[in-house]
C-alpha positions in Angstrom: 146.1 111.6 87.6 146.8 115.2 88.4 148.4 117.1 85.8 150.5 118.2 88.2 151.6 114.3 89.2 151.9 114.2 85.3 153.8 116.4 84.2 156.3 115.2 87.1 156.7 111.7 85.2 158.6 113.8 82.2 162.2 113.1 81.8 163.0 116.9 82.2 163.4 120.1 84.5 160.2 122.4 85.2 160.0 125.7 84.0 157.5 126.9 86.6 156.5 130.9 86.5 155.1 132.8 89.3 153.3 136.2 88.4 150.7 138.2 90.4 146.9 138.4 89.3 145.7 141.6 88.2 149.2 143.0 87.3 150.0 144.7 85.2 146.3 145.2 84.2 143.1 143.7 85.9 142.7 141.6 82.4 145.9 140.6 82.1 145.9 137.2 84.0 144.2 134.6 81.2 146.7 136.7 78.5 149.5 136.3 80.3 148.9 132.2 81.1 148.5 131.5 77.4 151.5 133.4 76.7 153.6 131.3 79.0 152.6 128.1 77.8 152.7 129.4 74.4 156.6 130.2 75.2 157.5 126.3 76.5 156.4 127.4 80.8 155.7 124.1 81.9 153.6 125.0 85.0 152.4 128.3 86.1 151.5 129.6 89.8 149.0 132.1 89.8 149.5 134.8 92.9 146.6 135.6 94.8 147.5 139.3 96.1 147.3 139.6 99.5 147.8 142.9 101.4 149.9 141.1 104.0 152.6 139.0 101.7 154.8 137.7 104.7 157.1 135.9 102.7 157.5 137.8 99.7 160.5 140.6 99.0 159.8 144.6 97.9 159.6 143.3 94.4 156.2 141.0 94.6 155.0 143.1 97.5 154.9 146.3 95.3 153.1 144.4 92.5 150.7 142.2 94.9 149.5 146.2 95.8 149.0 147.5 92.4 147.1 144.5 91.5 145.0 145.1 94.8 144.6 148.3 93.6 143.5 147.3 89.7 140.8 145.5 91.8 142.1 141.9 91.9 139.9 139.9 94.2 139.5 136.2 94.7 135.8 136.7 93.0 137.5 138.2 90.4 140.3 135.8 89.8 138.0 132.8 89.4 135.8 134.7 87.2 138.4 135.1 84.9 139.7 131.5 84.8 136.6 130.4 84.3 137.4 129.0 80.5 140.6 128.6 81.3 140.6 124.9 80.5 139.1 125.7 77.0 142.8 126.5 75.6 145.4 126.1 78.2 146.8 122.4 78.9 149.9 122.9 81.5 149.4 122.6 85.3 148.3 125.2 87.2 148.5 126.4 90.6 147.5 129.7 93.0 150.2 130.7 95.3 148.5 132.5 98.0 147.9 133.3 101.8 145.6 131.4 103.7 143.6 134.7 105.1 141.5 135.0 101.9 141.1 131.3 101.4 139.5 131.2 104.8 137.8 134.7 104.1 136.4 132.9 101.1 135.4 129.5 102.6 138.3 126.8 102.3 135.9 124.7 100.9 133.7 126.6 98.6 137.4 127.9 97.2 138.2 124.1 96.9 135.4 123.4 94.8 135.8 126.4 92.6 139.6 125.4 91.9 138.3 122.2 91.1 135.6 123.3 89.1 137.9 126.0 86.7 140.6 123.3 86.4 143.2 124.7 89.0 145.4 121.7 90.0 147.4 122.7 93.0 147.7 125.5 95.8 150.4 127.1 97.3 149.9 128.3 100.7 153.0 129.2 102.9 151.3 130.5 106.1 149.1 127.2 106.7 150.8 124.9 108.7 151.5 121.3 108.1 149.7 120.1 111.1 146.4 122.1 110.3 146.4 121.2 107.0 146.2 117.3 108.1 143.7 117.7 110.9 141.3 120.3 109.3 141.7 120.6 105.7 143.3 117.5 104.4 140.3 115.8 103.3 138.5 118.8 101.8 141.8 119.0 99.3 141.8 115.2 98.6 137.5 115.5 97.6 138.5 118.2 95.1 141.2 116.7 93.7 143.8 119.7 94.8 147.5 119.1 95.3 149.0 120.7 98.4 152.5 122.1 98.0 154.3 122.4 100.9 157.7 124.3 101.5 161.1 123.7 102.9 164.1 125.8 103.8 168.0 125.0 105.0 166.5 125.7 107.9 164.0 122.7 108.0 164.8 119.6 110.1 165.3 116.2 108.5 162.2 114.8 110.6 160.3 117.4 109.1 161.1 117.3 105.7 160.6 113.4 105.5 157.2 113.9 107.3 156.6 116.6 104.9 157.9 114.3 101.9 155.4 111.1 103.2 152.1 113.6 103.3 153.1 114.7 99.4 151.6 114.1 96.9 153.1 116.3 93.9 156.4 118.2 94.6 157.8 119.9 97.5 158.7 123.6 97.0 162.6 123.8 98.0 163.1 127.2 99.3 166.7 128.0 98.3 167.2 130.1 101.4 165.5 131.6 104.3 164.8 135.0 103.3 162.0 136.5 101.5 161.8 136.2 97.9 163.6 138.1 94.9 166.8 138.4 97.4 169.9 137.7 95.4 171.2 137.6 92.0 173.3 134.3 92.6 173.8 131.2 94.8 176.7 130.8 97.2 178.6 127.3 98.4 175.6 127.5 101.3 172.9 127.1 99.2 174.7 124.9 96.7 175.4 122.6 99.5 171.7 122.5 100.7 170.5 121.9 97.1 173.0 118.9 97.3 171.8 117.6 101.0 168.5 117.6 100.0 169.0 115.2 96.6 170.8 112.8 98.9 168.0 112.3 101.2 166.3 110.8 98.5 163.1 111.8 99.3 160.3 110.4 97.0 158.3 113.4 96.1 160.3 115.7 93.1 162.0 119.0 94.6 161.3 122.4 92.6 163.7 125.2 93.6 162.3 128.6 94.1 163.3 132.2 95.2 166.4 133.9 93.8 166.5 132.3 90.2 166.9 135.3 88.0 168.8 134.0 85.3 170.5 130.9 83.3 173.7 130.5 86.0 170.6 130.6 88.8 167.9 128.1 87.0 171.1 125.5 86.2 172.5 125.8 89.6 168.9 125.2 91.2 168.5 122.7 88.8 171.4 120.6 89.0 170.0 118.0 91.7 166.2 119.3 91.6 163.9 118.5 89.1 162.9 122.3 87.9 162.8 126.1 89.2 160.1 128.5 89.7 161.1 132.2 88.9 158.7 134.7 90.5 160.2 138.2 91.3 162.4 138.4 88.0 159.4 137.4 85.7 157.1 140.1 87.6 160.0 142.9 87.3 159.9 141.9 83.5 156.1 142.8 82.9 156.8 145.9 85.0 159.1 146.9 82.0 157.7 144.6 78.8 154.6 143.4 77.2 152.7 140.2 77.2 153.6 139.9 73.9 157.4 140.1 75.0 157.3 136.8 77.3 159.4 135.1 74.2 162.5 137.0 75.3 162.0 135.7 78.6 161.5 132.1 78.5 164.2 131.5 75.9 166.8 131.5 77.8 166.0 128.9 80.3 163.9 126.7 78.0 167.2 125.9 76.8 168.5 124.2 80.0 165.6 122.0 80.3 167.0 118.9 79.2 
């Protein structure tokens, strides 16, 4: 079983951090993963910078640049999780744009994911029905999860097609703008969060973009199964050390129950 599909069977929320490759340093990324999992993260997605980041607000933009400029590179980034699986036990995942994927070869970067340890991908630009008529099987040989996203926005057809094709958990965008937008949620989103339990879809929800804090993470987690904080995290390592992350994951590891 995937440790993804795993680590889903626990009786508690997710703790899922997003941060960049290559930022702050080039060296940083293997530091920083052992660090989270050290601090109680339950999964981690790795960001694979991207010039273009479509989806992402000012905040992971800025930082997906200054890693390109440290160098980061998909070369790069597998080199360094190369022994990654030596130490580090948690699920892990790279949140990125399909350009470079394709760039790279879907299926040579299939095989390397597969071959470092990498358990899922993230890719919010490749489109459901592409990923089932060209890639689908390529994914299923290497033993890669593909997360797939929702919005308020998305239809109930859609999300329950979406929800029969999963096969880990489906990435509940809290709303429709980028990431990193707000510092709370209103009765909107709250109400979404709530629709989207009582469809009772059979793949777990994880709630991402906009939790910044203990009020955010308990409100996404209320009828979801766990959050994934990106921008907040990434703004903290503009302004802390690695050796730091402590600070940061205390507060919410206290509201996984």
């Amino acid at each position: 079983m995937n440790r993804i599909q795993t680590r889903l069977q626990h009786n508690k929320k997710i703790l899922s951090i997003y941060f960049t490759a290559g930022f702050p340093n080039l060296e940083d990324t293997v530091s920083i993963i052992k660090s989270l999992e050290e601090n109680g993260v339950d999964m981690i997605e790795i960001g694979l910078p991207f010039s273009d980041p479509l989806a992402d607000g000012p905040t992971i933009q800025s930082i997906s640049t200054k890693a390109l400029k440290n160098g980061m590179t998909t070369k790069i980034l597998f080199e360094q999780l190369k022994d990654i699986r030596e130490s580090v036990k948690i699920p892990l995942l790279i949140m990125g744009y399909f350009n470079p994927i394709f760039q790279y070869g879907v299926e040579k970067f299939c095989k390397k994911c597969k071959e470092i340890g990498i358990d899922g991908l993230i890719i919010p630009d490749l489109p459901l029905e592409v990923y089932e008529e060209e890639y689908h099987s390529i994914f299923k040989n290497y033993g890669l999860l593909n997360i797939f996203l929702i919005t308020p926005q998305t239809s109930e057809v859609r999300i329950r097609k979406i929800d029969a094709i999963s096969k880990g958990f489906i990435y509940m965008v809290s709303s429709a703008s980028v990431t990193g937008g707000k510092n709370s949620f209103g009765k909107e989103q709250l109400h979404y969060f709530e629709r989207i339990h009582n469809l009772k879809l059979k793949a777990p929800q994880i709630v991402g973009f906009g939790i910044r804090h203990q009020e955010s993470f308990f409100q996404a987690t209320k009828f979801a199964n766990g959050a994934i904080i990106g921008s907040a995290f990434v703004n903290f390592l503009r302004e802390n050390s690695i050796q730091q992350i402590d600070t940061f994951t205390r507060k919410f590891n206290s509201l996984k129950k």
